[in-house]
KOLSE-556776 format. One record per residue (C-alpha): residue in one letter; x, y, z. Coordinates in steps of 0.1 Angstrom, whole numbers, plus 5000, padded with zeros to 4 digits. Layout:
// KOLSE-556776
{atom "A" {X Y Z}} ...
This chain:
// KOLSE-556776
{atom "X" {5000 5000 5000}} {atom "X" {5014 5034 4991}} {atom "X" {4996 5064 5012}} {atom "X" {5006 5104 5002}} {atom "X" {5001 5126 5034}} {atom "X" {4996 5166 5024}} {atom "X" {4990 5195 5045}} {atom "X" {4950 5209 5031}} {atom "X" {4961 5246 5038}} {atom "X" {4993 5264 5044}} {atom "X" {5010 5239 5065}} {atom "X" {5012 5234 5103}} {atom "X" {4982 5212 5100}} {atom "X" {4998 5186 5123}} {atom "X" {5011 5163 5097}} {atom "X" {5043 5153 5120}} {atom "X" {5014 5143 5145}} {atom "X" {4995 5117 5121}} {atom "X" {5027 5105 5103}} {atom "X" {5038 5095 5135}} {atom "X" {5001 5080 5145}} {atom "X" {5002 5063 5111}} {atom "X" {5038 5051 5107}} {atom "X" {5030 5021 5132}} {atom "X" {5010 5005 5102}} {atom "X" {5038 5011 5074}} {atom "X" {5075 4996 5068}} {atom "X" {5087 5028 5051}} {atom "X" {5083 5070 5057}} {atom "X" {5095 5090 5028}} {atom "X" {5099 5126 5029}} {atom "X" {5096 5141 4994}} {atom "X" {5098 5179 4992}} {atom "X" {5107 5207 5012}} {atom "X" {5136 5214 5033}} {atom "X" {5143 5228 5066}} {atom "X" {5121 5257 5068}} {atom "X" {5095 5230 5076}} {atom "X" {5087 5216 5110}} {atom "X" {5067 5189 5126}} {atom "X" {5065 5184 5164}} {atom "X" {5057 5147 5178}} {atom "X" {5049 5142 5216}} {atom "X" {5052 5109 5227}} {atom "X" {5053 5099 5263}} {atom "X" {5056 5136 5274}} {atom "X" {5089 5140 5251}} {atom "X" {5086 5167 5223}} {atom "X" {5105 5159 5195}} {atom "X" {5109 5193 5174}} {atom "X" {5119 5181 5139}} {atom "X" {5128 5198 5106}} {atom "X" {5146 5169 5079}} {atom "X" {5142 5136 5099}} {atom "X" {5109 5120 5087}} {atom "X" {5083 5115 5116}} {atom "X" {5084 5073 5118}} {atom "X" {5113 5065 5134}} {atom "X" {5097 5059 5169}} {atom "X" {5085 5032 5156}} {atom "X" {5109 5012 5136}} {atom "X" {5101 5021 5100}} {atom "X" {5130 5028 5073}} {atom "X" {5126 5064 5072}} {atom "X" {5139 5077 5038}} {atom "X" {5148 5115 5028}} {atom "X" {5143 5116 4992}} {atom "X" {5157 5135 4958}} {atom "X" {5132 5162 4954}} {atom "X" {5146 5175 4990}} {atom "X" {5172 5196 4998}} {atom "X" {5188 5195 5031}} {atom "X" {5209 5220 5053}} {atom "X" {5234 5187 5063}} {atom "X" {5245 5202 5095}} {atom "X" {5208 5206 5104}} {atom "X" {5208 5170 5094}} {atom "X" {5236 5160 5116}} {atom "X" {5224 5180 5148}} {atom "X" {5187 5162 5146}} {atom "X" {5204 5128 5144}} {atom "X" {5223 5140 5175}} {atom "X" {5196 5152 5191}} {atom "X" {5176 5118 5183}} {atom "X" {5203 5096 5194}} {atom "X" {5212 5111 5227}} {atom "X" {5174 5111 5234}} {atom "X" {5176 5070 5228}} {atom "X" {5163 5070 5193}} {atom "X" {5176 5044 5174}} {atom "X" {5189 5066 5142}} {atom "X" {5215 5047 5122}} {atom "X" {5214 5041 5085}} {atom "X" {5195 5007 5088}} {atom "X" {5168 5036 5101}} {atom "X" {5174 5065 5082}} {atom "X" {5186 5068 5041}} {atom "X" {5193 5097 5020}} {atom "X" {5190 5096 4986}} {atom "X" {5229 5105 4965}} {atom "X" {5208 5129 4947}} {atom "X" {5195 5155 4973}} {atom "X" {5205 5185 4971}} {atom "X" {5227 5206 4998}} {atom "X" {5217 5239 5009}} {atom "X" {5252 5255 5008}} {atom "X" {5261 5286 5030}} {atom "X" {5260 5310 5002}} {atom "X" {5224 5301 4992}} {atom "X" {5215 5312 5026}} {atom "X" {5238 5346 5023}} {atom "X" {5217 5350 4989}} {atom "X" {5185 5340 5003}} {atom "X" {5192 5366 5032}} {atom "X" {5201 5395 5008}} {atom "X" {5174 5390 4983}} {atom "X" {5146 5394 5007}} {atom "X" {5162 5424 5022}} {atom "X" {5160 5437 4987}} {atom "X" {5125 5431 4980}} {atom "X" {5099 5460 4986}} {atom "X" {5071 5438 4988}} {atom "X" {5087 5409 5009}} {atom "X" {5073 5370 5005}} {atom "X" {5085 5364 5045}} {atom "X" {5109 5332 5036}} {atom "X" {5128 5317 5068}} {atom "X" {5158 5328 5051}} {atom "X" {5172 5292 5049}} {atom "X" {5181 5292 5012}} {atom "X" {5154 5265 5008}} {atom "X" {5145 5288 4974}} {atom "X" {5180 5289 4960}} {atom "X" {5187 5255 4962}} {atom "X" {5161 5249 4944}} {atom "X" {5173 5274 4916}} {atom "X" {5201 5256 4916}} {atom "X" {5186 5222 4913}} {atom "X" {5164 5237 4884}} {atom "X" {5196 5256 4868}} {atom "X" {5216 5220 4872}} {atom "X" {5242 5238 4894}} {atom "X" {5233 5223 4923}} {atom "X" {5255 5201 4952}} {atom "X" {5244 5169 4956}} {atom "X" {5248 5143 4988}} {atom "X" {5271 5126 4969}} {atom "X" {5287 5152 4963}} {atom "X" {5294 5158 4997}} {atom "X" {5305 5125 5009}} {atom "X" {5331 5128 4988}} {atom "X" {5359 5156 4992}} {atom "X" {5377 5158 4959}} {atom "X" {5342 5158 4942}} {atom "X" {5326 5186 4966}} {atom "X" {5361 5207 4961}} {atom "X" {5360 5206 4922}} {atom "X" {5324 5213 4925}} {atom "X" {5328 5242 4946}} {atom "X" {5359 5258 4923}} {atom "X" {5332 5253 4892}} {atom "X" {5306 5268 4908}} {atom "X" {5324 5297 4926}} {atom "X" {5329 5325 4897}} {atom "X" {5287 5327 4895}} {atom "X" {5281 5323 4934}} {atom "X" {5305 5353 4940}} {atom "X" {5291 5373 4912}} {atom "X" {5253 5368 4921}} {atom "X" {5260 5377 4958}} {atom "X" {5284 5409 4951}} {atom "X" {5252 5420 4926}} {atom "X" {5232 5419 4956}} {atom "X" {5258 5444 4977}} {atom "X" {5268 5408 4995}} {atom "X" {5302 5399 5011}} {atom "X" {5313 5366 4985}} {atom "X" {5334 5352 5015}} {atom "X" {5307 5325 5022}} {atom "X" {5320 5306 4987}} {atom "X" {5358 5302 4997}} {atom "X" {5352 5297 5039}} {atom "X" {5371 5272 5044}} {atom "X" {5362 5262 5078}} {atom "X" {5324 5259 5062}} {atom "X" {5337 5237 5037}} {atom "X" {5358 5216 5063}} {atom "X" {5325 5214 5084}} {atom "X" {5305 5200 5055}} {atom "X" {5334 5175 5045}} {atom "X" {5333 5159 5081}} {atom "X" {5292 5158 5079}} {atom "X" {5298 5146 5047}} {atom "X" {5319 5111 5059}} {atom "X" {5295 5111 5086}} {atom "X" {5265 5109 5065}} {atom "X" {5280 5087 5037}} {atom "X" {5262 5055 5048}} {atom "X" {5232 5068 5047}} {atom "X" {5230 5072 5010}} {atom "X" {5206 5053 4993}} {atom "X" {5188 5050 4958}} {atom "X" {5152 5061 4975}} {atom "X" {5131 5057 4945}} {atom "X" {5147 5014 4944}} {atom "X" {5135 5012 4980}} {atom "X" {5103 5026 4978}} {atom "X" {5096 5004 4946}} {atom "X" {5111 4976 4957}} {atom "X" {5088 4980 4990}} {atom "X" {5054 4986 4972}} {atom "X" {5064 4957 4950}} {atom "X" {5070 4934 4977}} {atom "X" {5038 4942 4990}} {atom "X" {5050 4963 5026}} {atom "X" {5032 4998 5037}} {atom "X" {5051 5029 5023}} {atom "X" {5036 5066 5040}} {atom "X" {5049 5095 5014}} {atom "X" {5051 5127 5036}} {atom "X" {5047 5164 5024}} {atom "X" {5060 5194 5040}} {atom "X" {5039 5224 5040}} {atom "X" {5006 5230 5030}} {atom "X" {4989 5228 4996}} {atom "X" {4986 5265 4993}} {atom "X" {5022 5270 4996}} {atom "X" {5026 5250 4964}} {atom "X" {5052 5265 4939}} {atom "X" {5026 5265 4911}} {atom "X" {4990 5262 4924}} {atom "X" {4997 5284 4956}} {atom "X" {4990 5321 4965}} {atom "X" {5021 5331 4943}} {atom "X" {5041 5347 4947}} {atom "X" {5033 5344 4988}} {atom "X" {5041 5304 4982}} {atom "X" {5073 5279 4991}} {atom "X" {5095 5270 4965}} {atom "X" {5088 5231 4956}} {atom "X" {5052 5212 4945}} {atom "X" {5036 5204 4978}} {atom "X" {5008 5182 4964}} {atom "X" {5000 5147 4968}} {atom "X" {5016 5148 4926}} {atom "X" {5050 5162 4939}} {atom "X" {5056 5125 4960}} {atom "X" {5052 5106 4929}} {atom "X" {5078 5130 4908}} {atom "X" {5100 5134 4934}} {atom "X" {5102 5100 4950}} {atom "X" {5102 5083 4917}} {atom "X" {5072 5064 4917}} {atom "X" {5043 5056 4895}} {atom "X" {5009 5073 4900}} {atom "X" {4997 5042 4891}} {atom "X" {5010 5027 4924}} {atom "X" {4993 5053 4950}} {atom "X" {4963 5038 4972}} {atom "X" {4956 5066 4991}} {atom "X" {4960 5107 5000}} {atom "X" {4952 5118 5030}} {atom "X" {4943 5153 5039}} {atom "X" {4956 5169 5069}} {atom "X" {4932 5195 5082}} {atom "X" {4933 5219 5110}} {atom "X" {4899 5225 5122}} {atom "X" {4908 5265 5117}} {atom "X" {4931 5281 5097}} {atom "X" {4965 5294 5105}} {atom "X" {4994 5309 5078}} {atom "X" {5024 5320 5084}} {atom "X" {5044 5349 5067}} {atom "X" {5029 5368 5043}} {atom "X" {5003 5369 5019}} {atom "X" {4963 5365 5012}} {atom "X" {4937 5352 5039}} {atom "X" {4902 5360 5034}} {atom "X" {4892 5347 5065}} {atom "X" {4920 5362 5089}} {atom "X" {4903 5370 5122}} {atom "X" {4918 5402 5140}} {atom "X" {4894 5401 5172}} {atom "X" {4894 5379 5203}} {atom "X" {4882 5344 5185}} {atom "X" {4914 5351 5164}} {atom "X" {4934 5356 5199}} {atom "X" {4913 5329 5214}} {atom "X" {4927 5302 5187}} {atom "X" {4962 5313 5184}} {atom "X" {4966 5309 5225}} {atom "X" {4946 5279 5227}} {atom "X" {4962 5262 5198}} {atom "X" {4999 5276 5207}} {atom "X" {5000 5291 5171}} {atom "X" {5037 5296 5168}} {atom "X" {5060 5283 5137}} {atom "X" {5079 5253 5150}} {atom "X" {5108 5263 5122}} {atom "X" {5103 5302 5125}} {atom "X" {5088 5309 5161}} {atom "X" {5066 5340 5143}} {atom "X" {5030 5338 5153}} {atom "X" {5005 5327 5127}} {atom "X" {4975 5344 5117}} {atom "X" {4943 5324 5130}} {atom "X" {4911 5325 5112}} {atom "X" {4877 5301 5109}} {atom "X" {4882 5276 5085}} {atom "X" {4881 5283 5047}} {atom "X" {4853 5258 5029}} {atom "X" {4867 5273 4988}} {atom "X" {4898 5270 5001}} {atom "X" {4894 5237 5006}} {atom "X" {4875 5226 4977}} {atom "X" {4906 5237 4957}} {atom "X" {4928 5213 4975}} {atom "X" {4903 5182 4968}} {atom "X" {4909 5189 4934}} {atom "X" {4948 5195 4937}} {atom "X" {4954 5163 4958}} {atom "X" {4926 5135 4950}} {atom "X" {4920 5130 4986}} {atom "X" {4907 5098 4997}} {atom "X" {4905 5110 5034}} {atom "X" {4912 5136 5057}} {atom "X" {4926 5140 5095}} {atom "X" {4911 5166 5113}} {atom "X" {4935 5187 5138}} {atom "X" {4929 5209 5168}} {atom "X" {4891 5203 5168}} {atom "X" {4899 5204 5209}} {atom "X" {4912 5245 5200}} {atom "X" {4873 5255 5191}} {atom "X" {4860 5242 5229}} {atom "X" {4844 5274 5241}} {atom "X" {4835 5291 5218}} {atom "X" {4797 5297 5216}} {atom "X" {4794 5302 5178}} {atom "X" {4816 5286 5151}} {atom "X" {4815 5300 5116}} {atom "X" {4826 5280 5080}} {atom "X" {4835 5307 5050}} {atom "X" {4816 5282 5027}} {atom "X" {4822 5309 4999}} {atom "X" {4838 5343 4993}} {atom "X" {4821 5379 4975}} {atom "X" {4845 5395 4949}} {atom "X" {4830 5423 4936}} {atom "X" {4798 5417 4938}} {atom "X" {4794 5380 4927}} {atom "X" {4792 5347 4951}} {atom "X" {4819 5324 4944}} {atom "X" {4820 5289 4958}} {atom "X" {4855 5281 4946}} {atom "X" {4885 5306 4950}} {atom "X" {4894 5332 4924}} {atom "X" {4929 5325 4901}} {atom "X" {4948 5351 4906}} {atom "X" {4963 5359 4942}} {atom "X" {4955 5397 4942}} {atom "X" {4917 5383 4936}} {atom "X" {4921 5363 4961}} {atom "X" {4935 5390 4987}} {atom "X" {4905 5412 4978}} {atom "X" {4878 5385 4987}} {atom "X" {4853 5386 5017}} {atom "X" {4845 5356 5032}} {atom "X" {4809 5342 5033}} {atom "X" {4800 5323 5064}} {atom "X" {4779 5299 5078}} {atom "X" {4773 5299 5116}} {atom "X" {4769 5265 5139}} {atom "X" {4769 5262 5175}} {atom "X" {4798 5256 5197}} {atom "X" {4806 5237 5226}} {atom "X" {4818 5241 5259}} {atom "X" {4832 5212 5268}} {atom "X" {4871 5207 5267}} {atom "X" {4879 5172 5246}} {atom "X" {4913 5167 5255}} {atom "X" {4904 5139 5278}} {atom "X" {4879 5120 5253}} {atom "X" {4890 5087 5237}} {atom "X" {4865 5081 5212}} {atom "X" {4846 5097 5187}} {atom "X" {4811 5088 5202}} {atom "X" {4824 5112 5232}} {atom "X" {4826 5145 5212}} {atom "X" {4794 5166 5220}} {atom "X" {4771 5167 5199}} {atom "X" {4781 5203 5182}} {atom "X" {4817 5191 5176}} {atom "X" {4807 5162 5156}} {atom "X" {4780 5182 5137}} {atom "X" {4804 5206 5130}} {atom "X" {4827 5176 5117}} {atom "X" {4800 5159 5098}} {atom "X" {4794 5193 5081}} {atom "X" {4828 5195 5068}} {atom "X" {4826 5162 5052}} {atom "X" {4791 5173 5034}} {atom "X" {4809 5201 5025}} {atom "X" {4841 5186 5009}} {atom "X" {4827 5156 4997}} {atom "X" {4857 5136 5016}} {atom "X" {4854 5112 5047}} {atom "X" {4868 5125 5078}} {atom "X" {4888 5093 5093}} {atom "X" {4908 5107 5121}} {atom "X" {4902 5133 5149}} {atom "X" {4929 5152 5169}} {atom "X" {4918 5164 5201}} {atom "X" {4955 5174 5215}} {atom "X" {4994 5165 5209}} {atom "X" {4994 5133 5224}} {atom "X" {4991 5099 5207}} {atom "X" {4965 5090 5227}} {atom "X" {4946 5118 5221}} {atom "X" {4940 5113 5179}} {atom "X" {4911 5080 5173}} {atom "X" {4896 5071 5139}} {atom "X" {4861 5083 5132}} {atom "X" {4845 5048 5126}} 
């Protein structure tokens, strides 16, 4: 069986959360996309594991893979395995595999990710990681590779080829060039580099070779699907694909071979950084859900914008992913509140739109349409079962299912394992 977990929104959904929950039914955890700007945090047993690269899964014994259409920042890389290890997680490359094609975020796509969004006059809010250049560079076939790395005579001539256009690009941008001859940086990612070296793998063999042989394979996506390079709110977006299509380009498998897609759904909606939210909330429900649901970037720390949750929105990512299913987060963050409203459609300029608008500046000058149901005061975090939800919370789910058309088959009621259950 090969399942594709997305994020329905802008990420932060709780995808670390379910991957986790799911990954005691599947031999194999891929990450596809993404870098380190993303985060997932997994509580288990009252530990908090606050993760950026390492694929949720490894709790539990799956092979957890990083593959291809990644890049990775390898001494971020190289302090999570630390950080995993000395907390008793068993991360050793019968666990973990890279694939020799990722790229490397290099210290001068972070000076040139820096400098370019200082530059800007209308800024996109990136984490400054140089997840966006590397991907130019991946694009532009200049990139470094983790073979590349693991292998110092290959990573030096790489380096000397690539240095003349590094040093111009940053200089253009009123830069200092020394990050593309800093030697101790280039020692430091040599030694990660032997360090890491048997952890390269050929992820797109394993994964087919799994899903041939008849194990579980869980494909997870960073993000959300409205920070998607092409079908997001450009230019307020990430830089890779972040739908359920992405896993099969850049894992290297057949569409042919997918089972499932699983949404992950917040029961609100947060987003991070910049760009259009028709249904931002400014007034105390918005300051109710962003304390009650500890809305802070796990990768970033910034505080994201809260709002109810965005029914067009939504529709949109249906049709972008194919989902088969959806995981509902944070219903347990909407306890309290005596009236819960659905934007089940948006106004632009005078006409009713069910589905949102192409273009991002329409989008930025909708107004949200809502639909009011009653809350709940009852705090869930104790509940078990789905049959123990009042009666308002599971209206309110059973709404969102008539709504999107897709089965809700998981509810999140807190961080804890024990506190996510299956619908039915």
């Amino acid at each position: 069986m090969f399942t594709i977990i997305t994020g329905a929104q802008f990420g932060d959904e709780g995808k670390g959360k379910i991957v986790d929950l799911l990954s005691s039914d599947y031999d194999m955890v891929v990450r596809f996309q993404g870098g380190d700007n993303a985060g997932h945090t997994v509580v288990v047993d009252g530990v908090t594991y606050k993760l950026h690269l390492v694929p949720s899964g490894f709790l539990t014994g799956a092979r957890i893979l990083i593959g291809p259409g990644t890049v990775i920042n390898p001494e971020i890389l190289a302090k999570e395995i630390g950080i995993l290890r000395d907390a008793g997680a068993q991360i050793n490359p019968e666990i973990l595999g890279i694939d020799a094609k990722t790229s490397i975020i290099m210290p001068y796509h972070i000076a040139l990710d820096e400098l370019r969004e200082a530059a800007r006059t209308e800024k996109i809010g990136t984490t400054k990681r140089g997840i966006g250049f590397a991907y130019i560079d991946k694009i532009a076939r200049d990139e470094v590779q983790m073979a590349d790395i693991a292998d110092e005579a290959r990573l030096r001539k790489r380096i000397k080829a690539l240095a003349p256009e590094k040093k111009a690009a940053i200089e253009q941008l009123g830069g200092d060039p020394a990050a593309i001859h800093n030697e101790d940086h280039l020692s430091k990612y040599i030694e990660i580099g032997k360090m890491l070296a048997p952890y390269i793998t050929d992820v797109s063999y394993e994964v087919n070779t799994a899903i041939n042989e008849g194990k579980n394979v869980l494909a997870e996506g960073a993000q959300g699907t409205h920070l998607d390079v092409i079908h997001g709110t450009q230019k307020f977006v990430t830089s890779s694909c972040t739908i359920a299509g992405s896993a099969c380009a850049n894992i290297g498998v057949g569409p042919t071979k997918v089972d499932n897609v699983l949404a992950i759904l917040k029961a609100y909606q947060t987003r991070v950084g910049e760009g259009p939210m028709p249904v931002e909330l400014h007034d105390e429900v918005g300051k109710h859900l962003g304390a009650k649901g500890h809305e802070f970037g796990t990768t970033t720390g910034r505080p994201r914008r809260c709002g109810w949750i965005d029914i067009p929105l939504l529709r949109k990512s249906v049709n972008l992913n194919g989902y088969t299913g959806i995981a509902l987060t944070k219903l347990d963050v909407l306890s309290g509140l005596s009236t819960i409203k659905l934007c089940t459609a948006y106004e632009l300029d005078g006409n009713v739109l069910q589905y949102p608008p192409l273009l991002t500046d329409q989008v930025a000058r909708c107004t949200p349409v809502y639909e009011e149901m009653s809350g709940w005061s009852e705090e869930l975090d104790s509940m078990t079962q789905y049959s123990q939800l009042p009666q308002a919370a599971k209206a309110y789910v059973t709404k969102i299912e008539e709504l999107l058309g897709v089965p809700i088959d998981i509810i999140s009621i807190g961080p804890g394992r024990e506190q996510t259950f299956r619908t039915k």
